[in-house]
C-alpha positions in Angstrom: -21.4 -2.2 0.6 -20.3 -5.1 2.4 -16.4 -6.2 2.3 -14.5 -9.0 3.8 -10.7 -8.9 4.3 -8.2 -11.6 5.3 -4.7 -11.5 6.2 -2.7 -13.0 9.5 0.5 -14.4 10.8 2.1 -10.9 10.8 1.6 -7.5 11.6 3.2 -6.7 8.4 0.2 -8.3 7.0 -2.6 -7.3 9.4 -1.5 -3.7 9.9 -2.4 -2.3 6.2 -5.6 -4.2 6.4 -6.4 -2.7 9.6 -5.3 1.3 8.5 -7.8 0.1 5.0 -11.1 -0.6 7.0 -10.3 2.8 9.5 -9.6 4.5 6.5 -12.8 3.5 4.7 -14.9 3.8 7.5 -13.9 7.5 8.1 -15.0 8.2 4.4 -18.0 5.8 4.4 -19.4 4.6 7.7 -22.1 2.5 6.0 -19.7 -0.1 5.0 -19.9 -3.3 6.6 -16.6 -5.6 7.2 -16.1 -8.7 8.1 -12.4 -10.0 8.9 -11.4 -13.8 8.5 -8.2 -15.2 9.9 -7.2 -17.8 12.5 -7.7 -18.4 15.9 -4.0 -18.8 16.4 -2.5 -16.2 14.4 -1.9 -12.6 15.4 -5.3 -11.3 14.0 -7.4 -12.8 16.2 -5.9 -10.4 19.3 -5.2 -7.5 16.9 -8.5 -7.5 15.6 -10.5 -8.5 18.3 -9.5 -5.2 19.5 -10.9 -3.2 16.9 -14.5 -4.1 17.1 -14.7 -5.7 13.8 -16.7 -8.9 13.3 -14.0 -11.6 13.0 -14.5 -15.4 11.7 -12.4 -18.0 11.9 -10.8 -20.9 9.7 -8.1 -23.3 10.3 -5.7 -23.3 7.9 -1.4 -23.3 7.9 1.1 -23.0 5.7 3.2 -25.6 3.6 7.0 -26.3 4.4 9.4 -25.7 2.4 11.2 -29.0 3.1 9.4 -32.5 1.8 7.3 -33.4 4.8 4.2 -35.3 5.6 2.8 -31.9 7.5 2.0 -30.6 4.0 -0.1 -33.7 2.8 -1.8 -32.2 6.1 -2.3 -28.7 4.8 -3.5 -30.2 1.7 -6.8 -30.9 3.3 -6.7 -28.0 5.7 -6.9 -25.8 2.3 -9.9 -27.7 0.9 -11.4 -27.6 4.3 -10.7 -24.0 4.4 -12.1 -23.2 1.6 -15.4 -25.1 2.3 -15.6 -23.5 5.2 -15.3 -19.8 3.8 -17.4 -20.7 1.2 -20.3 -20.9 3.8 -18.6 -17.4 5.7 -19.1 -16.1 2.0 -22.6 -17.2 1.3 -23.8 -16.1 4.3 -22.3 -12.5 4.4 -23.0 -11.6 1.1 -19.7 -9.2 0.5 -19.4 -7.5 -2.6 -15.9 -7.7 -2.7 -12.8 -9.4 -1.2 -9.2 -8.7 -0.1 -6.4 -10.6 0.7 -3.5 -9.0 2.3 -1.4 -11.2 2.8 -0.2 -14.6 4.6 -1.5 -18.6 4.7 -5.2 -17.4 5.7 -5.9 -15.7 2.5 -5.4 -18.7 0.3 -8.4 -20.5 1.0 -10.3 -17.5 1.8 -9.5 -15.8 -1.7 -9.6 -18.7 -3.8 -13.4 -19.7 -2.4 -14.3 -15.6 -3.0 -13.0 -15.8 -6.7 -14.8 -19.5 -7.2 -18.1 -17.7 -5.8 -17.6 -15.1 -8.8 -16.8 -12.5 -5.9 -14.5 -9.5 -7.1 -10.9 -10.1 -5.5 -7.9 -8.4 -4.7 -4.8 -9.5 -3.0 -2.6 -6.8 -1.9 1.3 -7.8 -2.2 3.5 -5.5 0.4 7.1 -6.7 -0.9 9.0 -6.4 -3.2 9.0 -10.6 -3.6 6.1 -12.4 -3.8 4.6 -14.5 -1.1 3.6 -18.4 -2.5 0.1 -18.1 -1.6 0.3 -14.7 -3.7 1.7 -16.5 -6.5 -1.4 -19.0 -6.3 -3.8 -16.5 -6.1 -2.9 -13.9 -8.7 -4.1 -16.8 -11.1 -7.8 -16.4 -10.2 -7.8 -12.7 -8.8 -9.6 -9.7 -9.9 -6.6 -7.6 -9.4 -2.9 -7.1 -7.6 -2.5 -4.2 -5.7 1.4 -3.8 -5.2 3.7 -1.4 -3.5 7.0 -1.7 -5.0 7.7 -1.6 -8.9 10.4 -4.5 -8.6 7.4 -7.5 -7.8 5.4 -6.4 -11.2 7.0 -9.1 -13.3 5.8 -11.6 -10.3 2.2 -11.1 -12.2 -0.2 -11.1 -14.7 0.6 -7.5 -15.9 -2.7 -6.9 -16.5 -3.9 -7.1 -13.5 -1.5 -5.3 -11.4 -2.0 -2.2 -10.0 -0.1 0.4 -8.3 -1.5 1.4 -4.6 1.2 1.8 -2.1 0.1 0.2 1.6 -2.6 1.6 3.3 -0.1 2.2 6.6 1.7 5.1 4.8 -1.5 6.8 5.2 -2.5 6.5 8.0 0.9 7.3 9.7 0.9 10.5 7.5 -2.1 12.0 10.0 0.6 11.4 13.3 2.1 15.0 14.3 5.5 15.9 15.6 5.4 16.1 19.4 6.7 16.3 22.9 6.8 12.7 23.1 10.7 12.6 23.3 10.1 13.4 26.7 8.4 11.0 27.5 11.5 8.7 27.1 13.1 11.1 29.3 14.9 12.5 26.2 15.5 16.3 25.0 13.4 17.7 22.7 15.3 19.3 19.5 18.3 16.8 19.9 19.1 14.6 17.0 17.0 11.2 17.6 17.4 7.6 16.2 14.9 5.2 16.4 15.8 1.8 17.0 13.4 -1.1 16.9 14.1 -4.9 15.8 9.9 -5.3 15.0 7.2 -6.4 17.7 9.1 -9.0 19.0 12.3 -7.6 18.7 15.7 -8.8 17.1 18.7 -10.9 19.0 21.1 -10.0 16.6 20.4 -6.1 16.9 19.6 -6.1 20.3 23.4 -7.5 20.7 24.9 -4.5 18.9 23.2 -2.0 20.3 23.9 -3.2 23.9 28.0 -3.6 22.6 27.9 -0.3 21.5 26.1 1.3 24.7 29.3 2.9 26.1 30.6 4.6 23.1 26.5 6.3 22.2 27.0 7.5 25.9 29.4 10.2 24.1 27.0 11.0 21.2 25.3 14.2 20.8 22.4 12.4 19.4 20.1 10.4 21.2 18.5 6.9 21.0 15.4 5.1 21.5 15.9 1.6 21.9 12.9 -1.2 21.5 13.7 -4.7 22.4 11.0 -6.2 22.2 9.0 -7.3 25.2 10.4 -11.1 25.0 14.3 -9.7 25.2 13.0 -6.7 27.7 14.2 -7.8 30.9 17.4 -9.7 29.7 18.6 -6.5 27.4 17.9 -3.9 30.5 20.0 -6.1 32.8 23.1 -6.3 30.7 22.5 -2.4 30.2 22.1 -1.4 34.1 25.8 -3.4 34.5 27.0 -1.4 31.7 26.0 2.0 33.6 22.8 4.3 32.7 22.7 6.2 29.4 21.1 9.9 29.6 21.2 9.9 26.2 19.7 6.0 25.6 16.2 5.6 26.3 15.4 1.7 26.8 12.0 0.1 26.4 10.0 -3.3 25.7 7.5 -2.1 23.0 6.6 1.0 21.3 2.3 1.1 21.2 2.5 5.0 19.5 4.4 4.2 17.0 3.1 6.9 14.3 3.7 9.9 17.0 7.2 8.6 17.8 7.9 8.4 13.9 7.0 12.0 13.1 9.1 12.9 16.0 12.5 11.1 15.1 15.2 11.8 12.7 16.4 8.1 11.5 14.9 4.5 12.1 17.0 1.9 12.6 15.6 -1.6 11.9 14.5 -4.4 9.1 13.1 -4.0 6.2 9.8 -4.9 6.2 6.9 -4.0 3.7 5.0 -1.9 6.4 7.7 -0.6 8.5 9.2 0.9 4.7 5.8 1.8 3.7 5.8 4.2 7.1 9.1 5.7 7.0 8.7 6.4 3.1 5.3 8.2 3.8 7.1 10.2 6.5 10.1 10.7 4.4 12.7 9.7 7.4 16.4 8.5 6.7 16.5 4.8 7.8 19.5 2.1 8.2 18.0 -1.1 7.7 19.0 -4.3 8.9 17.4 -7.1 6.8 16.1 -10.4 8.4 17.8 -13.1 6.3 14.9 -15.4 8.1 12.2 -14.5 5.5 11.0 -16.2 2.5 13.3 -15.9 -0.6 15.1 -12.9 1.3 12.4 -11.1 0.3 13.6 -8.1 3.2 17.2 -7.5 1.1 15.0 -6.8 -2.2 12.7 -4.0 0.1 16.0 -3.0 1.3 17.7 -2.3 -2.3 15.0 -0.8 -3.5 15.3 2.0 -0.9 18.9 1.9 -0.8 19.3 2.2 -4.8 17.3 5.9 -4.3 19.4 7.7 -2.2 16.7 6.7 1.1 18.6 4.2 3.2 22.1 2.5 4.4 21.7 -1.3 4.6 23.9 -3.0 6.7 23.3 -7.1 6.2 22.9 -9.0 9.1 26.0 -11.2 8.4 28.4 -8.3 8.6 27.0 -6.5 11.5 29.2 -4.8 13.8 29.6 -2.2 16.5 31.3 -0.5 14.3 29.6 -0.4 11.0 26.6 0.4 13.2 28.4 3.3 15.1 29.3 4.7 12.1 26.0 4.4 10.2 24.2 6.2 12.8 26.9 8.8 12.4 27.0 9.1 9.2 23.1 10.5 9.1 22.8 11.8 12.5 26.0 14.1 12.6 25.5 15.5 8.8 22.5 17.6 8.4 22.1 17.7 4.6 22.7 14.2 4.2 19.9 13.3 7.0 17.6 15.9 4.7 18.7 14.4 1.4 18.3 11.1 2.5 14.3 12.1 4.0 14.0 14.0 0.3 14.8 11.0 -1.1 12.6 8.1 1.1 9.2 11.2 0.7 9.8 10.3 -3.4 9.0 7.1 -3.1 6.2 7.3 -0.3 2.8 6.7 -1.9 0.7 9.5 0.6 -3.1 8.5 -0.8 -2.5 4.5 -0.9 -5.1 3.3 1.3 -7.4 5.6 -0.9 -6.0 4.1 -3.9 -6.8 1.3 -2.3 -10.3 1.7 -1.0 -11.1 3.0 -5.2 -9.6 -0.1 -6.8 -12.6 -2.2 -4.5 -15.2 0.3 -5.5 -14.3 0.5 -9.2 -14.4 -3.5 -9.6 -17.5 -3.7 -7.2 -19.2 -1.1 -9.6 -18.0 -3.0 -12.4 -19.5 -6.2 -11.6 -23.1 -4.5 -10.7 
């Protein structure tokens, strides 16, 4: 069985394509992949890594705004999808899946014109536009959330979960708290603004330094490498925290997750997908810098179950965020009814799910 996947421009889209192909290739190491992104994009580094075959295309996205750039991408899209037309044809998958972003447009579209069984696999809870385009000529819609459903041909959709819950599922609590030069059994918060970080919750955080210094619970604190140096200055003037452990990037994510109590940080598709799987408390910070707000709706849909405290961008304070953290972190049966109530809505088996959608429409077409 050969399969090709495509997805780029963010981790949010490349990490769930990535924990798929690991977890099919544990259950069947005879399948072949091939991945197809961009040079530029994050999947070229991320995958490059990984020791899957990798092909490119040149491809962006259109503006929102009226501007000549998208005549531009007009053509790149019909170039694009000449170009994977000959990736196609020459690979010989059996099936294809989009997960997300620009890249999958042309990539998908060319697959589904080749009478190639497609998939695209929508993380949000709102729609992407290249999503949109492609549910038109798709095999099927994987989604994660119940609220995007109407976005789609109901007949086509699919309930999977992402493929990340899974794969975080198999991480084990450990002594990595110490690591941080934290305790071990001591209430811990996670906070983390995504790869790159977050100004506007990095700037909280650093105003409310002094007053966690008195907490009994303790924090791990990601800024993101680009805001590393800048953050740990202003926190050195401020005096050392014991109980504030600061760092650029977290590359063990899934061992730091089953060892925490609450995550602080947006509301992403993937980064819901993990805590739900692990069934951990979260406050969530929304970007309001995404497409149609699309991070508010993932939000809300934790939020309206019992799983998470949102806190909007717009109204974030020292405060509010003082007293969010305590909120969970000084009230043991709210932290566990809050985890009870994020586990409900984890999907454990998605990239499974997944990985038997792919075979069920490749056996269909043979």
């Amino acid at each position: 069985m050969k399969v090709v996947v495509s997805g780029g421009g963010t981790g949010g889209h490349i990490y769930p394509a990535l924990a798929l192909i690991k977890t099919i290739k544990k259950q069947n190491p005879n399948v072949e992949f091939l991945y197809i992104g961009t040079e530029k994009g994050l999947e070229a580094k991320i995958i490059g890594r990984e020791n899957i075959a990798f092909k490119a295309i040149n491809i962006t996205g259109f503006r929102r705004a009226l501007s000549f750039e998208n005549v531009k991408t007009i053509f790149r899209f019909l170039k694009g999808v000449r170009d994977s037309k000959k990736i196609l044809k020459s690979f010989k998958p059996d099936v294809v899946i989009g997960t997300g972003g620009y890249v999958c447009g042309p990539v998908v579209y060319a697959a589904a014109k080749r009478k190639i069984p497609t998939v695209i696999h929508e993380q949000n809870s709102v729609p992407g536009l290249t999503n949109r385009f492609l549910s038109r000529y798709v095999n099927k819609v994987a989604i994660c959330f119940e609220e995007v459903r109407p976005f789609f041909p109901d007949d086509k959709v699919v309930m999977t979960g992402n493929p990340r819950a899974q794969e975080v599922l198999n991480s084990k609590s450990s002594s990595i708290l110490q690591s941080f030069g934290l305790k071990e059994n001591v209430n811990t918060a996670l906070v983390v603004g995504g790869s790159r970080g977050a100004r506007p919750i990095n700037e909280v955080v650093i105003k409310s330094l002094s007053r966690l210094s008195n907490k009994p619970y303790q924090i791990i604190y990601a800024t993101g490498e680009v805001h590393y140096e800048e953050v740990l200055k202003e926190a050195t003037l401020l005096g050392t925290n014991e109980n504030v452990a600061i760092v650029p990037f977290i590359h063990n994510m899934e061992e730091v997750l089953a060892s925490i109590d609450v995550v602080v940080g947006r509301a992403g598709a993937t980064s819901l997908a993990e805590i739900t799987a692990l069934g951990i408390p979260s406050i969530l910070i929304p970007s309001p810098y995404v497409t149609n707000n699309h991070q508010v709706k993932n939000a809300t849909a934790l939020v309206n179950n019992g799983a998470a405290i949102m806190l909007e961008e717009s109204d974030l304070s020292c405060n509010r965020f003082i007293e969010a953290l305590d909120s969970i972190l000084l009230d043991d049966n709210k932290k566990i009814t809050m985890g009870e109530a994020a586990k409900k809505l984890g999907i454990p088996d998605s990239a499974n799910k997944l990985f038997t959608l792919l075979l069920e429409l490749v056996k269909h077409e043979r």
